[in-house]
C-alpha positions in Angstrom: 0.0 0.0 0.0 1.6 3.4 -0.8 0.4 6.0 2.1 0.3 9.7 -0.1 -0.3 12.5 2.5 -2.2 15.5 1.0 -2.9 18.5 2.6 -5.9 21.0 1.5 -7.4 23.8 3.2 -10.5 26.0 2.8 -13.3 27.9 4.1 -17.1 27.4 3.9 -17.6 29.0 0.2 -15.4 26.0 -1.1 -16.9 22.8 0.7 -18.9 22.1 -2.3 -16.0 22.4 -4.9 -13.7 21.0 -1.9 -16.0 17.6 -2.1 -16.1 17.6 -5.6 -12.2 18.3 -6.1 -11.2 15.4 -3.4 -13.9 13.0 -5.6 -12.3 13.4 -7.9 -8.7 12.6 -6.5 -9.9 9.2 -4.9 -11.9 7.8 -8.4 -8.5 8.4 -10.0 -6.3 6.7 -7.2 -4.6 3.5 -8.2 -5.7 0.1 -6.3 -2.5 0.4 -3.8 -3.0 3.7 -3.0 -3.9 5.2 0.2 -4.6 9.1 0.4 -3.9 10.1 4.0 -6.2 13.0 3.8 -5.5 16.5 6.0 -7.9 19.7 6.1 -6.8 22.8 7.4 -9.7 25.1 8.6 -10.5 28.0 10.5 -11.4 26.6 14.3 -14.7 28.9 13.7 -15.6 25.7 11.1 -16.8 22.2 11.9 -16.7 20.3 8.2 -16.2 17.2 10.0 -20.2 16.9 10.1 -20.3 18.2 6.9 -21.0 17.2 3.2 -17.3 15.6 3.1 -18.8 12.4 4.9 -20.4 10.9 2.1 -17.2 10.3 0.4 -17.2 7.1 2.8 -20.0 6.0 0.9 -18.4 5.6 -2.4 -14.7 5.5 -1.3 -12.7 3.6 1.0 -8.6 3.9 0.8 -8.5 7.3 2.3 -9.0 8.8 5.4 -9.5 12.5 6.5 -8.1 14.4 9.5 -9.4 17.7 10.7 -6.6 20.5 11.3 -8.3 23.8 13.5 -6.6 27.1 13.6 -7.5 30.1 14.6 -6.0 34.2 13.9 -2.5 33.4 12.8 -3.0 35.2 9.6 -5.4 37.9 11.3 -3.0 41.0 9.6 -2.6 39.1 6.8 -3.0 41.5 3.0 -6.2 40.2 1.1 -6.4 41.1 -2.7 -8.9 40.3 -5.4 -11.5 38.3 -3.3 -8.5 36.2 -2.1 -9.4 35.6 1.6 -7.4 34.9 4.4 -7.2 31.2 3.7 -4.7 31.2 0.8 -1.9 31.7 3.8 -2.5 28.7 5.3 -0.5 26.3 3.3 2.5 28.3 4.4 2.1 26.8 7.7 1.6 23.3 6.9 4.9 22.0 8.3 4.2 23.0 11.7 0.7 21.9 11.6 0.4 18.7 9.6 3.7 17.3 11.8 2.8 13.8 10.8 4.5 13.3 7.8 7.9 15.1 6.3 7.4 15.4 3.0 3.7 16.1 2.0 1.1 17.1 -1.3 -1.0 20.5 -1.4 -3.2 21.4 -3.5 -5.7 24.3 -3.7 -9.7 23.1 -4.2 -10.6 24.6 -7.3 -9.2 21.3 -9.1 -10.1 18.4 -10.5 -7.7 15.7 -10.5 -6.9 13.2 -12.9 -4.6 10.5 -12.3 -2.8 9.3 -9.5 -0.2 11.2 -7.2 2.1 8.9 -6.1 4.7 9.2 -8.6 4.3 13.1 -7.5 4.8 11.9 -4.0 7.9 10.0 -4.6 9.9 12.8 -6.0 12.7 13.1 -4.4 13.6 17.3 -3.4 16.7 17.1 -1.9 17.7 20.5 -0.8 14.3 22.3 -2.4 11.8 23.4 0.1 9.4 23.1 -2.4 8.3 21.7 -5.7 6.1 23.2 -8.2 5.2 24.0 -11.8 6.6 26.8 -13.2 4.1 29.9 -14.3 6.5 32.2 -16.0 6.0 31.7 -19.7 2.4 32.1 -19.1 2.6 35.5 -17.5 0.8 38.5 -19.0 3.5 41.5 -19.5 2.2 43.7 -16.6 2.6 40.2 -14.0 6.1 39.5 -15.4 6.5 43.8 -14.9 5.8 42.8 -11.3 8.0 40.2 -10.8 11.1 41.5 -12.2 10.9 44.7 -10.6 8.2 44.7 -7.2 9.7 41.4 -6.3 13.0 42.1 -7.8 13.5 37.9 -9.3 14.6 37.0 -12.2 12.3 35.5 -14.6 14.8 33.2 -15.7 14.5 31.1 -12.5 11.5 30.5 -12.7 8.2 32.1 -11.1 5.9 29.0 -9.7 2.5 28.5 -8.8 1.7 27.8 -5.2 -1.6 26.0 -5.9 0.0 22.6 -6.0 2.9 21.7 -4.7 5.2 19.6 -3.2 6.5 20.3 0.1 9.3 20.0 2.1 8.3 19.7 5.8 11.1 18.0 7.6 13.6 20.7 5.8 11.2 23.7 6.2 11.0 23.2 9.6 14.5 22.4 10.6 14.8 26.0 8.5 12.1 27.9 11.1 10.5 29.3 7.1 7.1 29.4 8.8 7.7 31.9 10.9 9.6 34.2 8.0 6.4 32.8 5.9 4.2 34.2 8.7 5.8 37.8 9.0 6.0 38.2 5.1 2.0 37.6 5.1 1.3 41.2 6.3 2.8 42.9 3.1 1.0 43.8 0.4 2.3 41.2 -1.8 0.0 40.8 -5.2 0.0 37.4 -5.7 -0.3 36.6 -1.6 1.3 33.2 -0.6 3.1 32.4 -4.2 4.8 35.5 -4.1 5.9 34.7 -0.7 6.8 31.2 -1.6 8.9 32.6 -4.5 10.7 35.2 -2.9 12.0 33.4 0.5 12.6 30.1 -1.4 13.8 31.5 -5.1 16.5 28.8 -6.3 14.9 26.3 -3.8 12.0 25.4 -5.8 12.4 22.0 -8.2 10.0 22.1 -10.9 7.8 20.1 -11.9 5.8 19.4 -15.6 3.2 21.2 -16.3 0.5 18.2 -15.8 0.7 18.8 -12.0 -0.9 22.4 -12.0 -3.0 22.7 -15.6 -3.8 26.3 -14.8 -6.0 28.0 -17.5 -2.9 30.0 -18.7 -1.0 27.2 -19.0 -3.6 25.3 -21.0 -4.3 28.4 -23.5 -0.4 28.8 -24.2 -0.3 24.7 -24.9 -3.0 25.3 -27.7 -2.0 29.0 -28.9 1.7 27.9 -29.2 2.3 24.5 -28.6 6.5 25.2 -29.4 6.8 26.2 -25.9 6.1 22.7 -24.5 7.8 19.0 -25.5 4.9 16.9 -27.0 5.5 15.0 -24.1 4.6 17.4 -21.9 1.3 18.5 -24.0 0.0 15.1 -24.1 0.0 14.4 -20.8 -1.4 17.6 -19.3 -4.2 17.5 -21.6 -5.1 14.2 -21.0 -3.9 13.6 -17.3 -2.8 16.8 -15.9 -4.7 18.4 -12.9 -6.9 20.9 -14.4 -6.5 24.0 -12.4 -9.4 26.6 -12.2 -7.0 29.3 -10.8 -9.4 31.8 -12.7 -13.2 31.7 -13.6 -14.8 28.7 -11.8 -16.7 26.4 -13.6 -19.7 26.1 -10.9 -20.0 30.2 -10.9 -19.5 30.9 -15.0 -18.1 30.0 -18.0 -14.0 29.3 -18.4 -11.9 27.4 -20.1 -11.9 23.3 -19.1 -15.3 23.8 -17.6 -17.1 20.6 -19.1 -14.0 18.3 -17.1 -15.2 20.3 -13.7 -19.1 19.4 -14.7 -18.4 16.1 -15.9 -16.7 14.9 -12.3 -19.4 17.1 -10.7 -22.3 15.5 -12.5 -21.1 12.3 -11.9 -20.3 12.9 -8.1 -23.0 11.8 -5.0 -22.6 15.9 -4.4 -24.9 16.6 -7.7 -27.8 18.9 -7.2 -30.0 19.3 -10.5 -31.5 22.2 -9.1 -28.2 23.9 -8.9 -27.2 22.6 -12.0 -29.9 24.3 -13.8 -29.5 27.5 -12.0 -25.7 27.8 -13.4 -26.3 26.7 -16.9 -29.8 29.0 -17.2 -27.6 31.9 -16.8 -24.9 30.6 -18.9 -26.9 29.4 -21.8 -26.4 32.6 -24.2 -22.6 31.4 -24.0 -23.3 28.2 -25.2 -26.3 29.1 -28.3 -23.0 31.9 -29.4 -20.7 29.1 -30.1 -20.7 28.0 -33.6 -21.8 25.1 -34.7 -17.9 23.7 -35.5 -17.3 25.0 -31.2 -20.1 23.0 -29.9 -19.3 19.7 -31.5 -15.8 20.0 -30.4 -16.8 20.6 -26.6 -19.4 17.7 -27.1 -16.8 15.1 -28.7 -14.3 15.5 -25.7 -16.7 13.2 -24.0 -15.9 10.4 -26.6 -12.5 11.0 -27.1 -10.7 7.6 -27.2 -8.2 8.2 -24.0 -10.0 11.6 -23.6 -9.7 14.4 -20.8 -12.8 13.2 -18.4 
């Protein structure tokens, strides 16, 4: 049995994207794997009564452990609707102890395959790794980067949505309490800019597959050279398809049908909700051509599709 240890953490405004996301992660787990499952919440939350207990009823090689904390990130600089939360994954070696090397991943995914072969990378000296989001920055973010945050492009800039971290060296290192402090500046990407600036050169990264953000995904199909063929092929077809933009149970985006198809086919399904969404989303759909909608339709029958 290979034990993978993955660490998520949310609020109430994700549980139902938080059940969908971790369905999603055990229908794709391989026979021998176990998913030692940890949830980092605010103390003011009780989700072990919540939705998230049905998953028993479908599932069974996983097990899910509760982590409450309260104010540590009570100065902590909110931007763009990004709450408080999105700090706590900075402090996951001194709260999920159990384990020294551990997963995280942000909710707004759906997962694909299996992690262990994440798992098992091995990080040596890097407190973290992580897919690398440079060649999909706009010009203003990689403005940002090279002269707010004052890093080279070159080295990489990586997402902080998924990762891969490095507990046992992180916290022989003290980092969460220099993660902690740099949470009360007014950092514009939050944690991943703190991530990236206190561990820049420390990060190993990882193929794209492991955090399919939309920008990654539109730079795969507007220029394709960027990427190996490798790399392409398994990110479309495996990688874990992250909604770091529009979400698919709120509007339109890009990789929205993958999101519906695990949702619809989840114990979480509500039609009445389901209709709600699409009601107000319908105009999108009757604007696409004719070519469009076929194409969306067809991914569903793809031989060794994207679902």
């Amino acid at each position: 049995m290979n034990v993978v240890p993955i660490v998520f953490a949310f609020d109430d405004k994700m549980l139902m994207p938080a059940a969908v996301c971790i369905d999603s992660l055990l229908k794709n787990a391989l026979p021998d794997t176990f998913y030692d499952i940890f949830i980092i919440h605010h103390q003011k939350y009780d989700f072990s009564s919540s939705c998230l207990k049905e998953l028993s009823k479908q599932h069974s090689s996983f097990k899910i452990t509760y982590k409450k904390i309260g104010d540590t990130f009570g100065d902590a600089y909110e931007v763009r609707g990004v709450t408080k939360t999105t700090y706590y994954r900075l402090i996951i070696p001194d709260i999920v102890t159990e384990y020294e090397k551990v997963l995280y991943s942000d909710v707004d995914v759906i997962f694909r395959d299996d992690l262990t072969k994440y798992y098992n990378i091995e990080l040596g000296e890097n407190y973290f790794a992580a897919v690398d989001s440079s060649m999909a920055l706009n010009p203003d973010d990689k403005e940002y980067v090279r002269k707010n945050l004052g890093l080279n492009l070159s080295d990489g800039f990586y997402y902080a949505g998924n990762l891969v971290v490095n507990s046992a060296l992180l916290r022989k290192d003290r980092m969460v309490k220099q993660f902690i402090q740099m949470a009360q500046k007014d950092y514009k990407f939050q944690d991943m800019d703190i991530i990236n600036l206190s561990c820049n050169g420390r990060i190993l990264p990882l193929s794209p597959a492991y955090c399919l953000t939309d920008y990654i995904y539109d730079k795969m199909i507007k220029e394709p050279a960027l990427f190996k063929q490798e790399e392409i092929k398994e990110a479309l077809e495996k990688g874990i398809v992250h909604y770091n933009g529009p979400k698919p149970w709120v509007e339109g985006c890009l990789n929205m049908d993958i999101w519906w198809h695990y949702y619809r086919n989840s114990i979480f399904f509500e039609e009445a909700f389901a209709h709600k969404i699409w009601s107000n989303q319908r105009y999108v759909l009757e604007r696409l051509s004719l070519s469009k909608r076929i194409k969306l339709v067809a991914r569903y029958f793809r031989k060794g599709g994207r679902m």
